[in-house]
TORDO-317114 format. One line per 10 residues: number of its first residue (from 0); their letters; for each residue x, y, z of C-alpha. Coordinates in steps of 0.2 Angstrom, whole numbers, plus 5000, padded with zeros to 4 digits. Example, Ala and Ser with C-alpha at 12.3 -4.5 7.8 and 13.67 -1.06 7.14 Angstrom:
BEGIN
0) AS) 5062/4978/5039  5068/4995/5036
END
This chain:
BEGIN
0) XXXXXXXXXX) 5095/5032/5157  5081/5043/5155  5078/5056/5144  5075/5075/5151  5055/5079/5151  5056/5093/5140  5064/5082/5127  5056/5068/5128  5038/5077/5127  5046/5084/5109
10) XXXXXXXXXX) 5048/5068/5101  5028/5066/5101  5022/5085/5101  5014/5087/5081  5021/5106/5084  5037/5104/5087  5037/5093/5070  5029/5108/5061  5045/5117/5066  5061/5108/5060
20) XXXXXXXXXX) 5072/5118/5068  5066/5113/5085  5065/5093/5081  5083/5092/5074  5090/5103/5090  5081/5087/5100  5085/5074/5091  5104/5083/5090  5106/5083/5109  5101/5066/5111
30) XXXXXXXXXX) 5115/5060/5098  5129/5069/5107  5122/5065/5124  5108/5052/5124  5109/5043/5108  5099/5027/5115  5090/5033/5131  5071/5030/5137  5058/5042/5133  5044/5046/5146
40) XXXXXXXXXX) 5032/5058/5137  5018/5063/5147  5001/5053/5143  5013/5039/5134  5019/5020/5138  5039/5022/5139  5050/5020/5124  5069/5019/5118  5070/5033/5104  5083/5026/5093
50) XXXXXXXXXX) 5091/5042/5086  5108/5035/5077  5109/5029/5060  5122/5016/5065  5108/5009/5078  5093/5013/5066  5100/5002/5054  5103/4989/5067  5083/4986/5071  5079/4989/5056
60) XXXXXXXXXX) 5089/4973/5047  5082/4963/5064  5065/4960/5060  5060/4944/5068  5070/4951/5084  5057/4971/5083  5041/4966/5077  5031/4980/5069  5014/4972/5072  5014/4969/5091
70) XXXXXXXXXX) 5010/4985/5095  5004/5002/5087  5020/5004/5073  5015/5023/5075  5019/5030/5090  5001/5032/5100  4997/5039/5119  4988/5028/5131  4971/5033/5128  4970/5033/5110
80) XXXXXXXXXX) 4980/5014/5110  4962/5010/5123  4951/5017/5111  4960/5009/5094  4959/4990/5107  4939/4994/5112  4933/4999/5094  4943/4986/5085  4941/4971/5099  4957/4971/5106
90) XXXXXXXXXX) 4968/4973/5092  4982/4989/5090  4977/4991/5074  4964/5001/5067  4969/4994/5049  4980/4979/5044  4996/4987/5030  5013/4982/5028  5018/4991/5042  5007/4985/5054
100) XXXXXXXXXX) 5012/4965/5049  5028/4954/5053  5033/4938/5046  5024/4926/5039  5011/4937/5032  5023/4954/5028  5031/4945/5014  5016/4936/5008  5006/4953/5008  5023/4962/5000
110) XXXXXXXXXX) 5024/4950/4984  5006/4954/4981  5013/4972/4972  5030/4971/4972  5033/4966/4954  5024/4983/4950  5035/4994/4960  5051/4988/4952  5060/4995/4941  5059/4985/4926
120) XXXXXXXXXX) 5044/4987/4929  5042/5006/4930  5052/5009/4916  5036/5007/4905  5026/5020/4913  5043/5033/4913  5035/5041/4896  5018/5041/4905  5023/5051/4921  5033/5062/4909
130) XXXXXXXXXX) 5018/5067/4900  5010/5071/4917  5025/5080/4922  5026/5091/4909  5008/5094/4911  5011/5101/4930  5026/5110/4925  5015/5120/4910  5000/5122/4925  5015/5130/4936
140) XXXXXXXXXX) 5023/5140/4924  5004/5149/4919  5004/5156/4939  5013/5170/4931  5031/5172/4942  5022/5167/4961  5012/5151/4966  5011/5139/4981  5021/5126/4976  5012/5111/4987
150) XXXXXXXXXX) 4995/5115/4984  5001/5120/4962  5011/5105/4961  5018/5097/4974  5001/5089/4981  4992/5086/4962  5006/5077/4952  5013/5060/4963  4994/5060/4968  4986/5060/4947
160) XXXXXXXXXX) 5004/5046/4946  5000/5034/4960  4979/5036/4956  4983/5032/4938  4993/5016/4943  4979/5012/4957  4966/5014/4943  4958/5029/4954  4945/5041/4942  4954/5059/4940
170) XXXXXXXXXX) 4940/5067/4945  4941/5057/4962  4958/5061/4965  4953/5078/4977  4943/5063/4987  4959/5054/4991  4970/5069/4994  4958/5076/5007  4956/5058/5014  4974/5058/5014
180) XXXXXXXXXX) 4979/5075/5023  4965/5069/5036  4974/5053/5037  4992/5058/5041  4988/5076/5046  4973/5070/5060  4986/5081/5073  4986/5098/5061  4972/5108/5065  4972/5114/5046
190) XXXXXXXXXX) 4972/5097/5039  4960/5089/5052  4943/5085/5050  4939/5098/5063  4948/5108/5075  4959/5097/5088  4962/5109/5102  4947/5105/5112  4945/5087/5108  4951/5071/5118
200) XXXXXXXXXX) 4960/5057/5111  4944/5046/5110  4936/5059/5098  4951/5062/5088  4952/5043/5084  4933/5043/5080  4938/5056/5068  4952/5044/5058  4941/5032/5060  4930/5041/5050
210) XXXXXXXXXX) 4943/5042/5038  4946/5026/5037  4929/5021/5034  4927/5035/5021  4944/5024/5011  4933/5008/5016  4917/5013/5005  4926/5020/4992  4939/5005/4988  4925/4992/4991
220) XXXXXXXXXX) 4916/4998/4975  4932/4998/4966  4934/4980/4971  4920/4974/4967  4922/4979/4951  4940/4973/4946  4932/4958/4954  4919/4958/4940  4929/4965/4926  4947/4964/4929
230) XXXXXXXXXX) 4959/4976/4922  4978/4983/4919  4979/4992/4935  4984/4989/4953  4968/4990/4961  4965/4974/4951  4980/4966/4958  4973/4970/4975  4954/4964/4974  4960/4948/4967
240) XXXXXXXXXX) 4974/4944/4977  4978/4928/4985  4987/4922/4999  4988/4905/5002  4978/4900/4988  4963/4912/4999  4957/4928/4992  4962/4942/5007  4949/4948/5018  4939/4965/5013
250) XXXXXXXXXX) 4948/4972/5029  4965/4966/5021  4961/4974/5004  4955/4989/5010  4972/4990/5021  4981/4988/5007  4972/5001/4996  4974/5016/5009  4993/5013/5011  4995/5012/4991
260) XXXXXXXXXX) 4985/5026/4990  4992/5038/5004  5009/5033/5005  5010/5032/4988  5009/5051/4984  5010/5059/5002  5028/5057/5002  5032/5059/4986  5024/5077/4988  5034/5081/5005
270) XXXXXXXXXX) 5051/5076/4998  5049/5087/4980  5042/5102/4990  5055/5099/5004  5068/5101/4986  5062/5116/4980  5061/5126/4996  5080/5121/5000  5083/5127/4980  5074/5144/4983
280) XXXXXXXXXX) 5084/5145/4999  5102/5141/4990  5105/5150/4972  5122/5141/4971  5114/5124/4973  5100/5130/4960  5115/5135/4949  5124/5120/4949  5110/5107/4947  5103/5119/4932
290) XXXXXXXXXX) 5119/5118/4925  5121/5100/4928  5107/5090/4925  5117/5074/4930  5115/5081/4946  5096/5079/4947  5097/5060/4953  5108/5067/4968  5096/5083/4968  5082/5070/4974
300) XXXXXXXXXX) 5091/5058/4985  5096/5074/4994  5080/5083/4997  5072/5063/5004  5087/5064/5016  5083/5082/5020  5066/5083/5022  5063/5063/5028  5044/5063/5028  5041/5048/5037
310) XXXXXXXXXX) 5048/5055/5054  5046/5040/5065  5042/5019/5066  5036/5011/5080  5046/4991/5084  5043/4983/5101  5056/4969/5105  5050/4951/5106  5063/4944/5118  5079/4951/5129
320) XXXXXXXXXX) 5092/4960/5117  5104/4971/5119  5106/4987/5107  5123/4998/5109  5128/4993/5126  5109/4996/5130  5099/4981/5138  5080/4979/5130  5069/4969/5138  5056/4959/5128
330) XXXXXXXXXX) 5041/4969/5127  5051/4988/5127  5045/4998/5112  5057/5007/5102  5055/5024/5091  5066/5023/5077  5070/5040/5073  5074/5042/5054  5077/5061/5053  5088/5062/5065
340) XXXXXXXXXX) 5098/5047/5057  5098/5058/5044  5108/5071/5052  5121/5060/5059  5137/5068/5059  5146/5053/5059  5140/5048/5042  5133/5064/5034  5147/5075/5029  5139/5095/5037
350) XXXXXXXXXX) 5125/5085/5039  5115/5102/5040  5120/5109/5024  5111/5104/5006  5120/5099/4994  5113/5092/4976  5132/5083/4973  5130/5073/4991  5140/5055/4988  5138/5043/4995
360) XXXXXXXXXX) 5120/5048/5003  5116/5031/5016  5099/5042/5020  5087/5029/5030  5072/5039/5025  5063/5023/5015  5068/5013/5028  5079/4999/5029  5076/4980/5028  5061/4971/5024
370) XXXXXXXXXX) 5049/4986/5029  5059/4995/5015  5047/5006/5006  5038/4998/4992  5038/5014/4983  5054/5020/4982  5059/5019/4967  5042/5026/4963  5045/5039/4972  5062/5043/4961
380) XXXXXXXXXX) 5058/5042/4945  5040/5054/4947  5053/5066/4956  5069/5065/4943  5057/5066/4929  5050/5083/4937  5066/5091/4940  5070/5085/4921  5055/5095/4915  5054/5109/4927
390) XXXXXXXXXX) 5073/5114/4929  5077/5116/4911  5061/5130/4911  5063/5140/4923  5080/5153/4926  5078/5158/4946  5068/5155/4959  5066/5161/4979  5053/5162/4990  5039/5173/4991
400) XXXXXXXXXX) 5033/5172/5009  5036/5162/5025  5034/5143/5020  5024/5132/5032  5028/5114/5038  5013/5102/5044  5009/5098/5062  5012/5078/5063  5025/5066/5072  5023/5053/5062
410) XXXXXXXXXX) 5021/5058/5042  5025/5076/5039  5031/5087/5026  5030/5104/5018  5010/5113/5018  5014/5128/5012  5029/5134/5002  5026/5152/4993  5038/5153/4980  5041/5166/4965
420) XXXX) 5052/5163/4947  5056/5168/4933  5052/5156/4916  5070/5153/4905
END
């Protein structure tokens, strides 16, 4: 079965992810009518797009059966997969993350950082990211009533968390967060490093690569410096890793750098701006979660369902399968489809309606697996430990103009939110 044109040029179009409305009504049709079909878009090798949670969850619990590191794990057209094999010498990959690797080496590389991300583990930096919460919330609350709420806190506080855990300088954090938005919002023209409508896909990955080697140059000096005088931090972890009883490569270290210290706040920042724009949309939700602060744990899990930043993964089978009555032949690449798995209406209860009190919540927006996302529990703490500083402080809040989502198919979140309140 093949997926009509019009839709399946929307699952890779960064515009029709700027506008969520649009997305969900593609990814909604093809639930009810097409829920594992093949998607031709124009410029791009074929895929499945995998749109139900049910079969979401089956790839993803599959890992030596979908591979993540055969091909691009970020969906990629034709011409810019040439330009990725030409620069790099054949390889898909322009760097080497957790998400580009499969067995043996993704869970050698995992257990390099997992131990920090746990929460036994996090539980010793809670007071720390509460004094750094409380410091964003006193920054948001001196805008006077009105602020934009992704460039006044959203952006700054996951990022000053994940750089202080990394061991990045403060005053280097605006280096990351620009390197960041050109990372993950290459296909928004206000996040690129220049403007995209006139470029071609072998200039627009010279520009990430760019990027890319603007992260390389900066975590090099880091590493040679934990190398030389080691410390408490991650980046320390990272330069004097070992696999194997090896030390990883500069490539492989650098790699791992860029994906703590992108993914690490990027998402965090999509998901708690996603919250406050369905809060300034819903009083009664406000209400009840102000009222109830219990409520905060279920505030965040609902906004990451809601708002899902990581929209899409890449898997290509590695041999003859079959998927929901579907046959996949070895080789077929498969777009896993998390946002609209979050809108299943066979799991999610009004799956379009926001709800702070949502139980249970199965959301696969961290993934599900052994690709689970590192961070996530990261992720919730920094988030709860906002809405615990912010909610008490604060007595309403709406929005103050048209709120603005980035143009990217594969990270993407909130970029503008304008939003006015009123201190308790």
């Amino acid at each position: 079965m093949r997926i009509p044109q019009e839709i399946a040029n929307s699952l890779v179009d960064p515009v029709v992810f700027g506008d969520a409305g649009k997305m969900h009504e593609s990814y909604t049709w093809l639930r009810a009518n097409m829920p594992l079909a093949v998607a031709e878009p124009e410029g791009f090798d074929p895929f499945w797009a995998v749109t139900r949670h049910a079969d979401l969850l089956e790839v993803s619990r599959q890992n030596a059966l979908f591979h993540s590191g055969d091909r691009s794990p970020t969906i990629i057209d034709r011409e810019g997969d040439a330009f990725v094999r030409k620069v790099t010498g054949g390889s898909p990959h322009m760097i080497r993350t957790l998400i580009h690797m499969d067995a043996p080496d993704h869970p050698k590389y995992r257990a390099l950082t997992q131990s920090w991300f746990m929460p036994q583990n996090l539980r010793r930096l809670e007071e720390r990211v509460r004094v750094i919460a409380r410091e964003a919330v006193d920054r948001f609350l001196a805008r006077d009533g009105e602020c934009d709420f992704v460039a006044d806190v959203a952006l700054g506080y996951p990022l000053h968390v994940v750089m202080e855990i990394l061991g990045v300088p403060a005053e280097d954090e605006p280096r990351m967060l620009r390197l960041t938005q050109e990372l993950f919002g290459a296909q928004d023209p206000d996040q690129a490093r220049m403007m995209m409508a006139m470029m071609t896909p072998e200039q627009i990955f010279t520009m990430v690569k760019a990027t890319v080697d603007d992260f390389e140059s900066y975590f090099r000096v880091i590493s040679d410096d934990r190398r030389a005088h080691p410390r408490e931090d991650l980046a320390t972890v990272i330069a004097t890793g070992l696999i194997d009883g090896q030390p990883i490569s500069d490539f492989e270290a650098t790699s791992y750098y860029i994906i703590v210290a992108t993914a690490g706040h990027d998402t965090t920042s999509s998901s708690t701006a996603g919250a406050i724009w369905a809060l300034a949309e819903r009083p009664a939700e406000f209400a009840k979660v102000k009222a109830d602060p219990s409520l905060i744990p279920g505030l965040v899990d609902e906004a990451i369902r809601w708002t899902t930043p990581v929209k899409t993964f890449m898997r290509s089978a590695t041999e003859d399968t079959e998927l929901a009555g579907r046959k996949i032949a070895r080789g077929d690449w498969l777009m896993l489809c998390y946002a609209s798995g979050n809108r299943d209406e066979t799991v999610f209860e009004d799956p379009f309606e926001f709800r702070v009190d949502r139980k249970p919540n199965r959301h696969l927006a961290f993934g599900y697996g052994a690709h689970l996302c590192l961070g996530q529990h990261l992720a919730k703490m920094e988030m709860r430990i906002l809405f615990e500083e912010l909610l008490p402080r604060i007595k309403s809040i709406e929005l103050a103009g048209q709120p603005e989502m980035s143009q990217a198919s594969f990270v993407n979140g909130p970029k503008v939110l304008p939003i006015r309140f009123a201190a308790a």
